[in-house]
Steps between C-alpha positions, in 0.01 A plus 500: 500500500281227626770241487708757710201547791490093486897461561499739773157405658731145507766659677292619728329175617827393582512803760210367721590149599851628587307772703302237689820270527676776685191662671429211742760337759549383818494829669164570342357725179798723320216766398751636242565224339058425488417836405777422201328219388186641496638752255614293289203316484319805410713584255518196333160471505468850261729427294347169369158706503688731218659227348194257435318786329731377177579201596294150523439475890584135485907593311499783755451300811677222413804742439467691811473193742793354297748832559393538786563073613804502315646805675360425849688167453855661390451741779416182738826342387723843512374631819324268687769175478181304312617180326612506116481167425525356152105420523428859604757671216296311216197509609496859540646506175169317392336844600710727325438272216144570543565857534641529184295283278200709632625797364598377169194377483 
């Protein structure tokens, strides 16, 4: 169950920098969009609290900043128009490398 709290405590990370990317333009603060990544925040914060109670905090937190990297930069590339160079596809592969290996480990 801890490995469960972990993926989705990842999923939310990605939740706040897309909440800050859309909650700040040229017209001003969306509050919406802020108040959204504040929530996810929040939430992501819990669920690695639950999660590192069984798992080492160093494997957890290297696993949540990786799910949530990896899927803030496939969100980047799928919604935002952000570059997917050959460069950017490995390295990011590096992570989910490191991702893996960590929980093998």
């Amino acid at each position: 169950m801890a490995w469960l709290y972990l993926v989705l405590a990842g999923i939310c990370e990605i939740g706040w920098p897309v909440g800050l990317k859309l909650g700040w333009t040229d017209q001003g603060a969306r509050w919406g969009w802020i108040a959204f990544a504040v929530l996810a925040m929040s939430a992501s914060g819990a669920l690695l609290l639950w999660a590192q109670r069984f798992i080492p905090m160093g494997t957890a937190y290297a696993v949540w900043t990786g799910i949530g990297a990896v899927g803030a930069f496939v969100v980047g590339i799928a919604a935002f128009g952000d570059s997917a160079s050959t460069l950017r596809m490995v390295s990011i592969g590096l992570i989910v490398a490191g991702i893996i290996g960590l929980k093998l480990a």
